[in-house]
N, C-alpha and C positions, 0 to 999 in steps of 0.2 A: 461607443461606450468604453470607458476604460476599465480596468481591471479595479473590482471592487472584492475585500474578503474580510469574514466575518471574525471579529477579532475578540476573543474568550477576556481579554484584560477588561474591551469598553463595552463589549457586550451589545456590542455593534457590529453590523457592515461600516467599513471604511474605505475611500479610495488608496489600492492602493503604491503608495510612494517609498521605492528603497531610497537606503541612504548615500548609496552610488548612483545615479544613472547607467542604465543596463546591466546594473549587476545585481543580484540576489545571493546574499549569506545564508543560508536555512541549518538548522539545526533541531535532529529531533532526537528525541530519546531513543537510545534502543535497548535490546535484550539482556536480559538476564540469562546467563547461558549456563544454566544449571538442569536442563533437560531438553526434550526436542520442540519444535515451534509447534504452535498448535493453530486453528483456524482464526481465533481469535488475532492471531499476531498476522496472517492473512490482510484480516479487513484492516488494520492501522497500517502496515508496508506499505500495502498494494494502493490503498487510499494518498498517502504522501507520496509514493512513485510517481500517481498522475499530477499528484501536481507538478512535482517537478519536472515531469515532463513536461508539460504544459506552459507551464515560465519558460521553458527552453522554446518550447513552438514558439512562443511569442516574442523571439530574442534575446531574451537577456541570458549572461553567462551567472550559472548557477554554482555555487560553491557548497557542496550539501555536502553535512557534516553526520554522521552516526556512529554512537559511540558502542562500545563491549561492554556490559558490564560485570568483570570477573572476580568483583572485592567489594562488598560492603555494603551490598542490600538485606538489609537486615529488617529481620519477620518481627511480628509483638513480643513474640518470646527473645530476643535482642538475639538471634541464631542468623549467620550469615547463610545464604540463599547457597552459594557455593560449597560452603562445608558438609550443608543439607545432602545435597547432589551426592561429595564425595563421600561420605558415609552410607547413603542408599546404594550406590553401584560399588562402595567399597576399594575407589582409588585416590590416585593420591587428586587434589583439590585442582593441579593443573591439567591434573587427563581429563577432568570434568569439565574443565572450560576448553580446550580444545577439540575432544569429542562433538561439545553440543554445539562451540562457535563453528565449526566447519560444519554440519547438520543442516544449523540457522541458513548457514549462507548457501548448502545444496537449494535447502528450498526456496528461499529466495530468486535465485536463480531459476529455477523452475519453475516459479510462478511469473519468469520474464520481466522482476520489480529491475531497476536497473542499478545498478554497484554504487554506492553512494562516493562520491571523491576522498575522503576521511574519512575511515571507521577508526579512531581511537578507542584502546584500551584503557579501563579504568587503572589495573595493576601498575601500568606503565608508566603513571602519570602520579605516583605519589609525591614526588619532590613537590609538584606543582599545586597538589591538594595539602600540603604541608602550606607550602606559600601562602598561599588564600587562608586559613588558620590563621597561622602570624598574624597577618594585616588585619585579621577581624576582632583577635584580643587588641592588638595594639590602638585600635578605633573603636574599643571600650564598647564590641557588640557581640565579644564573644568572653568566655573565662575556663580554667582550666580546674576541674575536682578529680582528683585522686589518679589522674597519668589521661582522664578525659576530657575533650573539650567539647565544650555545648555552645549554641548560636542562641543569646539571649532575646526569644521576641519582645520582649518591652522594651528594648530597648529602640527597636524600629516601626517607625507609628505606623507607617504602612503594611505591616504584618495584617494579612490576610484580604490584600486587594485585589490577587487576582482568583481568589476564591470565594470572597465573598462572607468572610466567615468571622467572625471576631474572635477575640483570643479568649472572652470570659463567655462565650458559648459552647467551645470545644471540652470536649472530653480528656478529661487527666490520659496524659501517657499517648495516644491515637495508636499509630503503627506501632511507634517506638518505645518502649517500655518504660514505664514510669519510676526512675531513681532516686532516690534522695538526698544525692548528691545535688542534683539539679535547685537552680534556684526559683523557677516555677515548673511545674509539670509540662508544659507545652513544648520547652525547651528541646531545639535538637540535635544530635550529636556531630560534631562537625569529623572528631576524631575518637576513637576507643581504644581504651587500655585495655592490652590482652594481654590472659594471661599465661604462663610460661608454654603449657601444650598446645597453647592457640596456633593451628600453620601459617595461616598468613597474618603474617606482623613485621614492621617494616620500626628500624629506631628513627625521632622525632624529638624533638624538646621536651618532649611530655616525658615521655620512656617511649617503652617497645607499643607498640599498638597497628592500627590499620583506621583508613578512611571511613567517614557513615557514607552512607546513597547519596544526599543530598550534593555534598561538596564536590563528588567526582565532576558532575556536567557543567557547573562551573565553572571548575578550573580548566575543561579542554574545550567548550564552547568558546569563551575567552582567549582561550590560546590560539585558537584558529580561527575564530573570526571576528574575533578585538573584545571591545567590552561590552558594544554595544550592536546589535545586527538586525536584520529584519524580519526573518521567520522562526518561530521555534515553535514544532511540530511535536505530537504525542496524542496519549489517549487520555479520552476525557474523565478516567478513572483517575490516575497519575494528577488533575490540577491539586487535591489535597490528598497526601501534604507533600508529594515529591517538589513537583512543580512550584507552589506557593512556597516553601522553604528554599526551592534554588534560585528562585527572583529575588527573595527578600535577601541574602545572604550575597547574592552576587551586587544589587545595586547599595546594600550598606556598605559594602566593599569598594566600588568607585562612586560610589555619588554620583552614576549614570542612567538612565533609561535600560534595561539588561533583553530584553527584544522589543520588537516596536509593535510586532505582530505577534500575538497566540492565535495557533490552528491547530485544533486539539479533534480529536477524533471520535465517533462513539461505539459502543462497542458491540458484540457480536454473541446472541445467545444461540444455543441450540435444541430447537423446540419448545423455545417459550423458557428455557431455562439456563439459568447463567452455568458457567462451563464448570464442572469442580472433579479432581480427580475424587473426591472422596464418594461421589454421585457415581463417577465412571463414563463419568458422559464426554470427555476431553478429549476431540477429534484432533490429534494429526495432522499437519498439515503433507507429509509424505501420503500417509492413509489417504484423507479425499482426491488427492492426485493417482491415486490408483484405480480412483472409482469415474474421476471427471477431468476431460483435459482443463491444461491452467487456462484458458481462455474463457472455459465455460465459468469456472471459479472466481476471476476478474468480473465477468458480465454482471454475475450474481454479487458482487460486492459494490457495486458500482450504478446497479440498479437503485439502490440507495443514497442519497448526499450523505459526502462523508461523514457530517457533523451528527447523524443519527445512528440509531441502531438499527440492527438489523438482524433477523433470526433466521437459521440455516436449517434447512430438510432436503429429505429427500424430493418433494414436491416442488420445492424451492429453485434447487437446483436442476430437478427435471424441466422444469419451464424457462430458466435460464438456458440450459440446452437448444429447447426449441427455440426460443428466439437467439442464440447464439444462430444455430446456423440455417435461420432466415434474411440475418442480417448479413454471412457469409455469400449465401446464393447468387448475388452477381457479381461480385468480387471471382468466384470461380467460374462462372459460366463466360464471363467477360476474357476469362483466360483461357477457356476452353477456345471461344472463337474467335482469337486471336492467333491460336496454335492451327486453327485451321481454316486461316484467310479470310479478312476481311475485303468491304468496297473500298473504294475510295473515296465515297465521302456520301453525306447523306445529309438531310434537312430535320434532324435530330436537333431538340434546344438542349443540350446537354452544357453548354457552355451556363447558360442562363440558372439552370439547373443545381449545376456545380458552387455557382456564385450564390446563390439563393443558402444550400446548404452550409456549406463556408460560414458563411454570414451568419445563420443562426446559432451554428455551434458554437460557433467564435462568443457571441452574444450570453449564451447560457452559462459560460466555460470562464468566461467576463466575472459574471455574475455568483461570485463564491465558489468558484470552479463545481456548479452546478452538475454533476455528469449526467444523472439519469433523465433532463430536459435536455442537455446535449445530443445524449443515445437518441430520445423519442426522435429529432429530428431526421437523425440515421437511416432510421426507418422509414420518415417518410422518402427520404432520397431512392431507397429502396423499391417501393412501391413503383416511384417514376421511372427509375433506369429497368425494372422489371417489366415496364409496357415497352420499353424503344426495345431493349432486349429481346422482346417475345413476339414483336409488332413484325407486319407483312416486310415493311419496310427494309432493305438493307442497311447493315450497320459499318458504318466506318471506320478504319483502325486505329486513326484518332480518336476517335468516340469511346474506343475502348480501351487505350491510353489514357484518357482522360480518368474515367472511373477510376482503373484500377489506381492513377494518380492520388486519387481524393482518398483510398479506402490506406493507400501507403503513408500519406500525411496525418490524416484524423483517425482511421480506426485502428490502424496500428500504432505511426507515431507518438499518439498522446496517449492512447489508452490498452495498446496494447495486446490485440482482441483478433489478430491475423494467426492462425497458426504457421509454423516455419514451413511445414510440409503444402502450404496453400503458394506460398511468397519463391523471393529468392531461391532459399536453402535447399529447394527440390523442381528444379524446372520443370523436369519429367513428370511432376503428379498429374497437371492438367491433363496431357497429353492422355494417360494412362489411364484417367480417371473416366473418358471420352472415348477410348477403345473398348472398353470395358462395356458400360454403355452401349456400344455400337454392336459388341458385336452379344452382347444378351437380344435387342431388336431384332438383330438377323437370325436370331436363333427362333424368339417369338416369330417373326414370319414365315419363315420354316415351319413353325408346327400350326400355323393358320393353311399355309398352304398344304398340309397332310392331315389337315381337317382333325389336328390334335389341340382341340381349345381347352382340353384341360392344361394343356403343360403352355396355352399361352397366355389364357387368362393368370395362371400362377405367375408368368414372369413380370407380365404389368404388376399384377397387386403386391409384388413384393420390391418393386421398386418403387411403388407409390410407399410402401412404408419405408421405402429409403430416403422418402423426399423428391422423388423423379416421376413427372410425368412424364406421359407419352402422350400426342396427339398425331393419329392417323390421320393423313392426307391422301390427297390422288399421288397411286404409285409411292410413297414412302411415308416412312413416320419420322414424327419430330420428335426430344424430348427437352423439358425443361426442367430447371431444379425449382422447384416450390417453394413459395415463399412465405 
């Protein structure tokens, strides 16, 4: 099966086909850096990370593109989002975008989403949001009132295709504030005339002014990955009017196709309720990372297709946990007894096993980068390497190469989901993790053999709430991690 993904323009699944062979151009929107990220920006990163990790699994060289945006997102009351910022904390508009874009990118990182190739800034890029302006008056689809320029939609019949919306059913003004400069209300500001105390304002043919929302992705999507590319990625808030205004404005501009694919994302309440600082309910994304490793916070966004939403709790997350680190359990015991010798080889179908899993992930992950029927499959791999793992049988150190192979390819490389302290980045944990273990055991036998079952029933039941069984044998005990 080849890769098929659900495309927000046809409103379809389609196969699908870049415009390179083996290459993929992706381009998603990103943040608004006028305060710190919150969960909500979570589920959109973490969701486009797997895919693009995922295009990578599956070979092709990926050119992912995400931009800053430090200029010109502008509220219904026509207030730029950064000025907002710098007047709340009371600095100047560039300590406000450097502040919260280094923030964005801690957490980022910390949720292990991986660096996109190009993060262009919007500020950066004025000459270029100038450029695209020109060429839109001069193509008689854009016009200039009083030092402003507006993107005239009648004048582009496909105005509102990839939202679905017509232009005599919308609401006068929507985001953008309705002017009477404007020669229909729907009209959107490509450029704004600011005035004298305005700080960022950049001179223009117009006069002094600054860029709208709309023109920035435009102009740097284009710039880096031509006029026309394959993926462009966002939240499925953003299709009106960001998204719908940056199509129509970028293809009246070349008379191109402006992505081939829309993969738009859906969003993320918090108990049933959408996120609003004015509620107080607007979690942090530093915050839930103090409360949940990022692995467990991927699982739980991930347990959903991206294309839906998805509501976040406490409960949510606690059962994300659990099945976080059920789905760990052999991954680490597989490293435990590898650190303390295996056979040499054994009549284990792990080979058969491995390929059975593969294949299905492969298939779901096909299938609209499916994750949480990918994850179910996981699971069952789980199940099975959990019997050869725990079976009379000896295990062979192939066999246990093998696993931990599947769990470095699929459950980290694509999605992410290995913590550093299980992998690589700490050899020492298994080991340590296994002494520990071992010698709580030798502590419980000890007080079985001085006839002290209170202090050894407490040590079983409190590793059984660790996840760890024990099962008594002739002459020794064994333990396992539960799955």
């Amino acid at each position: 099966m080849s890769l098929t993904i659900y495309n927000s323009l046809s409103r379809k699944k389609e196969a699908f086909k870049p415009i390179t062979e083996g290459e993929v151009k992706m381009y998603v929107c990103g943040p608004t850096v006028y305060d710190h990220a919150h969960v909500g920006h979570a589920k959109l990163y973490t969701s486009m990370d797997v895919i693009v990790r995922y295009l990578r699994h599956k070979g092709y060289r990926v050119t992912y593109v995400q931009n800053i945006t430090d200029v010109g997102h502008i509220l219904d009351t026509g207030e730029d989002r950064i000025l907002k910022g710098a007047r709340r904390d009371r600095i100047e508009p560039m300590q406000v975008v450097e502040t919260y874009m280094r923030s964005y990118l801690d957490d980022m990182d910390a949720l292990k989403n991986v660096r996109p190739d190009i993060m262009p800034r919007a500020a950066a890029h004025v000459p270029e949001q100038i450029e695209a302006t020109q060429k839109l008056i001069e193509l008689g689809h854009a016009y200039e009132a009083n030092g402003s320029v507006y993107f005239d939609v009648k004048s582009w019949e496909n105005y509102g295709r990839l939202s679905g919306r017509k232009i005599e059913d919308q609401e006068s003004g929507g985001r953008i504030e309705t002017r009477t400069e404007k020669r229909n209300p729907e009209d959107f500001a490509l450029w704004k005339a600011a005035p004298p105390e305005h700080i960022l304002q950049w001179g223009s043919p117009w006069g002094r002014g600054y860029p709208g929302w709309h023109i920035e992705c435009t102009a740097m999507a284009t710039k880096y990955l031509g006029e026309t590319f394959d993926i462009h990625g966002g939240g499925l808030e953003n299709m009106f009017p960001h998204n719908e205004c940056e199509m129509a404005q970028s293809e009246a501009m070349t008379g191109k196709n402006y992505s081939n694919y829309w993969v738009l994302a859906g969003s993320l309440t918090i108990d049933g309720v959408k996120m609003s600082k004015s509620l107080g309910n607007s979690l942090r994304i530093a915050d839930a990372l103090k409360k949940y490793p990022a692995e467990v916070i991927r699982l739980f966004i991930l347990s959903a297709h991206y294309r839906g939403p998805i509501d976040i709790s406490d409960d949510a997350i606690a059962a994300a946990q659990k099945g976080w680190e059920r789905l760990l359990g052999p991954y680490n015991q597989a490293q435990q007894m590898r650190s303390a010798g295996a056979a040499e080889s054994d009549d284990s179908n792990i080979d058969a096993i491995i390929a059975e899993t593969t294949a299905n992930f492969t298939k779901e992950m096909d299938d609209d980068f499916n994750a949480p029927k990918a994850i179910a499959h996981l699971f069952d791999f789980v199940h099975k390497v959990n019997t050869i793992l725990n079976g009379d049988a000896p295990v062979a150190a192939s066999t246990l190469e093998k696993i931990i192979a599947l769990y470095d390819e699929l459950v980290e490389g694509v999605l992410g989901l290995v913590p550093s302290a299980a992998g690589n980045a700490d050899e020492n944990a298994a080991d340590r993790q296994d002494g520990l273990i071992k010698l709580l055991i030798e502590l419980r036998a000890a007080a079985r053999i001085n006839k002290d079952y209170a202090t050894s029933d407490k040590i079983r039941d409190q590793l059984k709430e660790l996840g760890v069984s024990l099962e008594d044998g002739k002459g020794d005990t064994k333990y396992r991690i539960a799955s």
